[in-house]
N, C-alpha and C positions, 0 to 999 in steps of 0.2 A: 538447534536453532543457531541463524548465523548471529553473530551480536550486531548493532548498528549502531554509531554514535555520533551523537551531536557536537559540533566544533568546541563548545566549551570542557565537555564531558573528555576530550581525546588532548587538550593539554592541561586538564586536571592528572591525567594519567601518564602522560610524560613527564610532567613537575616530578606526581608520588613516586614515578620510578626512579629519578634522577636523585630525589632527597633518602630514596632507599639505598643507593651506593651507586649505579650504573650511569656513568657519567654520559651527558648528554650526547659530546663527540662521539661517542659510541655507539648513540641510539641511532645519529644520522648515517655511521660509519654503516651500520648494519639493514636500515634503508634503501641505504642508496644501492649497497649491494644485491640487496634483494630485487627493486628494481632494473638492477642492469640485466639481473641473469632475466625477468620477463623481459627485457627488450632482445636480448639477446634470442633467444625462445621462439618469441611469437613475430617480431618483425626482423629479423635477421637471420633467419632459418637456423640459428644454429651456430652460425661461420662468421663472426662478427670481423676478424681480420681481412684490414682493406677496405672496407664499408666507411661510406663520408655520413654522419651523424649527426644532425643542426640541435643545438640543445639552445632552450630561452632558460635561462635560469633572471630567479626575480632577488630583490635582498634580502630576503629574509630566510628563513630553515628551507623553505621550499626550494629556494638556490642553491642552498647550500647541501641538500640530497642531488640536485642536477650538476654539483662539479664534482659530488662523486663518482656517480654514473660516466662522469666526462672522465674521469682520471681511470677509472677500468678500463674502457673501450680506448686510450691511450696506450697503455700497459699490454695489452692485447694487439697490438699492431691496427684498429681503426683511428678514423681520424674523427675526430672531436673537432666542432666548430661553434664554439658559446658563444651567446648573444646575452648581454646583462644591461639591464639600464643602469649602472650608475659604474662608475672604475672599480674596479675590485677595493684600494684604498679606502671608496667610501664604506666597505661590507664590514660586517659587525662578526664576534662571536665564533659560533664553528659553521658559519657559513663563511666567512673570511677565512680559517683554518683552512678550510677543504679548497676554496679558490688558491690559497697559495700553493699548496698541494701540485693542486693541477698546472697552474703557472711553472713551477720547479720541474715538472718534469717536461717542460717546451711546451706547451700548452699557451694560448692566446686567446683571451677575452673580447669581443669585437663591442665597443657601446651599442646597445640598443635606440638610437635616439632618433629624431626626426631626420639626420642626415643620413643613418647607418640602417632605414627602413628596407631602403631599395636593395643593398645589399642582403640584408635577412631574407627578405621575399622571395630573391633569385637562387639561394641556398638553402630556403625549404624545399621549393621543385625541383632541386636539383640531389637532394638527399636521398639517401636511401631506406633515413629513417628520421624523427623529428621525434625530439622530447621535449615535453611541455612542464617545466619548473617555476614558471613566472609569479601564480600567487596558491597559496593553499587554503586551508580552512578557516584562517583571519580572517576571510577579503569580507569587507563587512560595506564597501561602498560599490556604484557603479565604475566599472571601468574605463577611463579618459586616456588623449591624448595617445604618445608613441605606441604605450601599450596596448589600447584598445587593436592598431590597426596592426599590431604584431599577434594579436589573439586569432582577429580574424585573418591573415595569413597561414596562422597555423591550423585554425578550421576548415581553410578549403584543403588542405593535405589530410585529411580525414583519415585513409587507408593505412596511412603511415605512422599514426601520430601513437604516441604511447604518453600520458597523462601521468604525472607522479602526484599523489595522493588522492587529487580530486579535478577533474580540468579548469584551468583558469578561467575565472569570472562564473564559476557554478557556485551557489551560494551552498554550504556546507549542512546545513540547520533545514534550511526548505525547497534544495532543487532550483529554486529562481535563478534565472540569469541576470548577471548584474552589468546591463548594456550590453555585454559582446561576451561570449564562451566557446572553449574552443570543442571542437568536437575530436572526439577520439578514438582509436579503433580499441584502444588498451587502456584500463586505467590499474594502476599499481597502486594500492591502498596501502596504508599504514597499520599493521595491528588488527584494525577492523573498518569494515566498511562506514561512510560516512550516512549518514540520513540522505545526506541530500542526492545521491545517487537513486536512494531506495525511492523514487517521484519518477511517474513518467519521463519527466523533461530530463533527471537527473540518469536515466537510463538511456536515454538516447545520447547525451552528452560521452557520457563514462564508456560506452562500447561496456565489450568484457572488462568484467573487476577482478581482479587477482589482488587476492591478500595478502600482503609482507611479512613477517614473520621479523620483529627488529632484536629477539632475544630477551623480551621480557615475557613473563605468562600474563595472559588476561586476569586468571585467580591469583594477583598477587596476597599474600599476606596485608590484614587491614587496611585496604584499598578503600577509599573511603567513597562514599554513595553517590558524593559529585565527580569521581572517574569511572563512574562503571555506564555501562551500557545504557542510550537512551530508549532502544527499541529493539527486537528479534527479527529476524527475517525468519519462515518458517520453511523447513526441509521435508521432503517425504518420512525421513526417519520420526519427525514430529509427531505426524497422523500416522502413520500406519498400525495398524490393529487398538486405533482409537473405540472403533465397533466392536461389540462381543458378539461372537459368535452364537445366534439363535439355536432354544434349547426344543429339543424335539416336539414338543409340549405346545409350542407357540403358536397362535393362534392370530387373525388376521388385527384383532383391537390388541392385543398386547404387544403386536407389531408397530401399534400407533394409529391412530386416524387421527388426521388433518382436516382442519375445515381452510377455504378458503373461499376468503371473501372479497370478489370484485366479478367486471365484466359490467360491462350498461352496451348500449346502442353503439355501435363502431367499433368496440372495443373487447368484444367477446374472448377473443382470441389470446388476451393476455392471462387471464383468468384459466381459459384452458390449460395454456402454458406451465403456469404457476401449479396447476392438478399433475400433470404430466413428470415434471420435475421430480415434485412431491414422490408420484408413483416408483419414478425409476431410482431416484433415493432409498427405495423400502417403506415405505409408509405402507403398513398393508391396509387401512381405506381411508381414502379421499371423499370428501362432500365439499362440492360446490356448490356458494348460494349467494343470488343475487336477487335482487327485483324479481318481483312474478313476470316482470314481462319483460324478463331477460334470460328467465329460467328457460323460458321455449326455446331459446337458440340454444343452449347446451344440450337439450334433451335429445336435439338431433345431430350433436358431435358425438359426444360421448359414450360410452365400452364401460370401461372401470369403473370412473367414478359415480356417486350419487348423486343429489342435487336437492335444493331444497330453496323454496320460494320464501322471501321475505315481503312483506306488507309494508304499507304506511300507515293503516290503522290505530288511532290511539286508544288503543283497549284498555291502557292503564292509568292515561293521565297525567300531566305534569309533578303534580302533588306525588303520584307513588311512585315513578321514576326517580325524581329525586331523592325520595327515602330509601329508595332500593338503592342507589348508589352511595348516601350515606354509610348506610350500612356494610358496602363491601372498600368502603373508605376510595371510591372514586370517585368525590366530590367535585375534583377540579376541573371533570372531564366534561357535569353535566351542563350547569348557563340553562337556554332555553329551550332546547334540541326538540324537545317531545311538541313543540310547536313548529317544528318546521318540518316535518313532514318526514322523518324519522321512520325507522321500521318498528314494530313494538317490541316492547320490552319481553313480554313474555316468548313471541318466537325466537328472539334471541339468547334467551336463558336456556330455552328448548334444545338450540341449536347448537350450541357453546357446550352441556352438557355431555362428560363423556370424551371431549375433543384432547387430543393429548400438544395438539401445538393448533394453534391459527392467525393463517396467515391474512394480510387487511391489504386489499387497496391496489393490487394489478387490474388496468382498467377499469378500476369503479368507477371512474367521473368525479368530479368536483362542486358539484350542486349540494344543496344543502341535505337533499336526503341522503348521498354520500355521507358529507360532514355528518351528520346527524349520527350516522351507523358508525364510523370511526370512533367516537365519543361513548359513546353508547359500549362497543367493543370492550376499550380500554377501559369503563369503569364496572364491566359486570365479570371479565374474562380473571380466570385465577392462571389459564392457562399461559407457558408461553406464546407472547403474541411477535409477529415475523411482519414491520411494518415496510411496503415497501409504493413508489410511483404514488400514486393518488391517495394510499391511504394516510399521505402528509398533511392533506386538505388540513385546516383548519387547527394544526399546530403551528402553524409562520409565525415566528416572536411567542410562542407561548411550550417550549419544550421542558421546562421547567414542571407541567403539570404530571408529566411523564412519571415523575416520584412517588406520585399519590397512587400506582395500579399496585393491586397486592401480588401481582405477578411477575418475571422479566420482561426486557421489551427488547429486542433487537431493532435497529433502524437500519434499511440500504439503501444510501442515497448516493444519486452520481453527485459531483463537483456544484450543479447548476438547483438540483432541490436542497442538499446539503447549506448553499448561499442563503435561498429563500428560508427556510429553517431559522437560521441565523441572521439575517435579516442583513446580507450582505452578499454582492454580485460573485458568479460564479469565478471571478479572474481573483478576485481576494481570495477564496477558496484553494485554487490552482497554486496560488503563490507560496502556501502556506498549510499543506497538507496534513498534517501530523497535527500541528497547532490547533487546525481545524475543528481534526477526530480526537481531539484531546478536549477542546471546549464542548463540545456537542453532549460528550459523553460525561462530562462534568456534572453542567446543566442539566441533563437528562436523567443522570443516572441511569440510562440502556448503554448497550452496545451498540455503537456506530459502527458501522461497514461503510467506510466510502470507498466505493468501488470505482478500479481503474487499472492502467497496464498492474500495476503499485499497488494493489487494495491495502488500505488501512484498516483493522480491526482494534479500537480502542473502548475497553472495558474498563466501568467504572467499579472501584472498590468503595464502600463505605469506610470512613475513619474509626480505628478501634476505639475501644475504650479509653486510651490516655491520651484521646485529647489528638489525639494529630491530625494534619489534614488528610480530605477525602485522594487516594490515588487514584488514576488510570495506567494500566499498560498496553503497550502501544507494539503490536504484534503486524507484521505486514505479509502478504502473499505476492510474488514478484513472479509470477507464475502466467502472467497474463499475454494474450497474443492478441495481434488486430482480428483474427479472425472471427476472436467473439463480439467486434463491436456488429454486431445488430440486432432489427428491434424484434424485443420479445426473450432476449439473450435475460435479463435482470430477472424479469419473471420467470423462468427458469428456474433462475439461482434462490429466488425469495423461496420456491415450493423444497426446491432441494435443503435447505436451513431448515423448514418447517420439518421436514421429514428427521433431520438429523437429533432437532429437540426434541422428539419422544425419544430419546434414547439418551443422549446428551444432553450436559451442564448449555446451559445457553450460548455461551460466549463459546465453550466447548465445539457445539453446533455450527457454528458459525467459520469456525478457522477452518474447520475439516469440509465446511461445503465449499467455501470460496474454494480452497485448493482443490476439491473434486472438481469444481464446474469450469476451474482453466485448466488443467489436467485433461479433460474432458474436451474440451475445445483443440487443445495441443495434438491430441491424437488425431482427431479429423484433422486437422492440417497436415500432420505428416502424410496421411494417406491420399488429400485430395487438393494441398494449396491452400493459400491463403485466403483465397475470396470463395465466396457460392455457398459458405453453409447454411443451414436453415434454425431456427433456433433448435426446435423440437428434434433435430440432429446432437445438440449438446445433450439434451436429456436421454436421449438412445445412447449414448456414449458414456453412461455415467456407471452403468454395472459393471462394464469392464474395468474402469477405471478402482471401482469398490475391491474390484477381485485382486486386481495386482496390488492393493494395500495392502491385504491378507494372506498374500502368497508372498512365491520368492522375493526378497530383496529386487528392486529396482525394473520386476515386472508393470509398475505403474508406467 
């Protein structure tokens, strides 16, 4: 796994390395170096001699990696042309070290200010390369004045631009842009990648991320828990032969069966979806059930799966619902349900029975006898339950009751149900990913899957016995392409998770589908483009994908 870290977490770790003995000028010394050979690399073919070079360096460490970078490409026969807001005089520390550096060997700092714009502007497009040093993982406000319009100067040269640590005005912690960010084709990290790249928006910003290497190890000796890592980015090597190989013996129920429960009027299709998934995951049987007069449109889709009609009948009563839920300690789930028109409790014991994961809520609807069956699910199922689209109904502001199921609970929610959830608009969401899947999973006590280019997978741990607080870890798939944004792609991915948990720890299930169902989509793209694929194309594509985890190295 790659490591990811949060802005505070990456100078708790240069502090502890600097108070270990490795003096700080060194740590930039070895930055900045790193950084030149990627510029030199990726935007300079190689041949950096004679190349004109615009670098923004800002005042702080961030500038002071970009006048090292300026004093190599110096040393090397390119020309170096800094732009700094303030005189080198005003710069502090070993960013003033390294400017006088460069100064010393003929080197010239141009002010960045409101009169020295136009000149900056005109020797961006005139460069042959642009390094961006102006703010790093501090920048904690929105971007103003000279700098804002030297960011965006440096983001319309996009193809050019090589980013040192993180691009300026990308917030470091959540991906947010902070007023203006510049975009980059390269971005040169520090040690470890930043969170805030690991975000959609932080991905588009950053281009490629290439990791520096500044001469400390990540495992340092007693590194203490506020430098280490705030989150994993996960690898192939992660998953692969996560699946044990099926023993001759196996049979289609110890292969797993999946119930899956959704599909109403309009919405059939989702539900198929989520069976399909399921299937091409390995699930060896699928049951699909919805409404009896919903059941008839399955019966004439589907091959594989079975099916099975649920009622509204209240065969057992307010009174014995809720002692039946008593009893399997899903109190929180029941309220009034068995009056609103609910499925019965007994076909759902029936149904539930035997099931080794079940999945809730790909096109069920959102009327109460939905609501009703979601409640009803989560307080009789022991099994893993795969909550995904509709079967949120009737949790908004209440995910906290999530606690009370004697089972696990995984949730996949985009950005926009994820909001409602939390009773907060899907842009709050956006802003603040990680924090998101970190509150969610809190409160809930499931595993959150907010799904996106980015997926988050944050798992909550119970506090041991001495007292400490509850953890989550914050696991991401970065694995994602446009290609899977369409509809029916989720449900998919809900059936494929379900398939995974009869075999796998839940959270388990979960890292290894996301990475199957982009994995999975990446491959039709290769073969066919970006645009036109069908969902039920991701689910065709998913055995293969299983096969290259189990085979050669990097066959996936």
């Amino acid at each position: 796994m790659r490591p990811l870290f949060a802005p505070e977490a990456m100078r708790a770790f240069d502090a502890y390395a600097s108070a270990r003995g490795t003096p700080s000028l060194l740590l930039m010394e070895n930055a900045g170096r790193g950084a030149y050979e990627v510029l030199a690399r990726e935007l300079l073919g190689g041949a950096p001699a004679g190349k004109r070079v615009v670098l923004a360096a800002g005042r702080g460490n961030n500038g002071g990696d970009a006048f090292v970078v300026a004093r190599r490409l110096t040393v090397v026969g390119a020309e170096a042309v800094v732009y700094c807001p303030v005189g080198v005089g005003a710069l502090m520390g070993d960013a003033l070290t390294n400017a006088e550096a460069f100064v010393g060997l003929g080197g010239q700092v141009h002010l960045l200010d409101e009169r020295g714009l136009e000149a900056f502007a005109r020797d961006v497009t005139a460069a042959d390369a642009v390094v961006d040093g102006l703010f790093g993982t501090g920048l904690a406000r929105a971007i103003e004045g000279p700098s804002r319009v030297a960011v965006e100067r440096i983001a319309e040269a996009r193809r050019k631009v090589l980013a040192l640590d993180l691009p300026s005005g990308l917030c470091g912690r959540t991906g947010e842009v902070l007023g203006a960010a510049v975009l980059a084709a390269h971005t040169a990290t520090f040690v470890g990648e930043k969170l805030g790249t690991a975000t959609p928006v932080g991905r588009e910003h950053a281009g490629v991320v290439h990791v520096v290497d500044i001469g400390v190890p990540l495992a340092l000796p007693g590194l203490p828990p506020a430098a280490r890592a705030t989150a994993w980015c996960l690898a192939e090597d992660d998953v692969r032969g996560a699946l044990a190989p099926r023993p001759a013996s196996v049979h289609k129920y110890r292969a797993g069966h999946v119930a899956v429960l959704g599909g109403s009027p309009g919405k059939t299709g989702a539900a198929l979806l989520a069976a399909l998934g399921a299937a091409r995951a390995g699930a060896g049987a699928t049951t699909l059930a919805a409404a009896r007069s919903t059941v008839a449109a399955f019966e004439m889709r589907v091959l594989e799966s079975m099916t099975a009609a649920l009622d509204d009948a209240h065969s057992l009563g307010e009174g014995a619902l809720r002692d039946r839920m008593h009893r399997g300690g899903g109190g929180a789930h029941g309220g009034g349900a068995a009056g609103e028109g609910g499925p019965s409790v007994r076909g759902l014991v029936e149904l539930l029975a035997g099931k080794r994961a079940i999945v809730v809520g790909p096109g069920l609807g959102r009327g109460p006898w939905a609501r009703a069956l979601v409640e009803r699910v989560l307080a009789l199922a022991e099994a893993p339950v795969v909550l995904d689209a509709d079967g949120f109904a009737g949790l908004e502001g209440r995910l906290s009751a999530l606690r009370d199921r004697r089972g696990p609970t995984v949730l996949l929610p985009h950005e926009g149900e994820l909001g409602r959830l939390l009773g907060v608009s899907a842009a709050d969401i956006a802003r603040d990913r990680f924090g998101a899947a970190r509150e969610a999973a809190l409160t809930s006590g499931a595993i959150v899957v907010l799904k996106g280019a980015c997926t988050v997978i944050a798992a909550w741990a119970q506090a041991g016995a001495d007292g400490g607080a509850d953890e989550v870890t914050l696991r991401v798939v970065d694995e994602g392409t446009p290609t899977l944004a369409v509809a029916g792609s989720g449900d998919v991915l809900a059936g494929i998770v379900g398939a995974f948990a009869c075999e796998l720890p839940l959270a388990r299930a979960a890292e290894l589908g996301v990475f199957v169902h982009a994995r999975a989509g990446r491959a039709w793209a290769r073969a066919h483009g970006e645009r036109g694929m069908l969902a039920r194309e991701i689910a065709e594509g998913v055995p293969a994908v299983l096969a290259g985890l189990t085979g050669p190295r990097g066959a996936a």
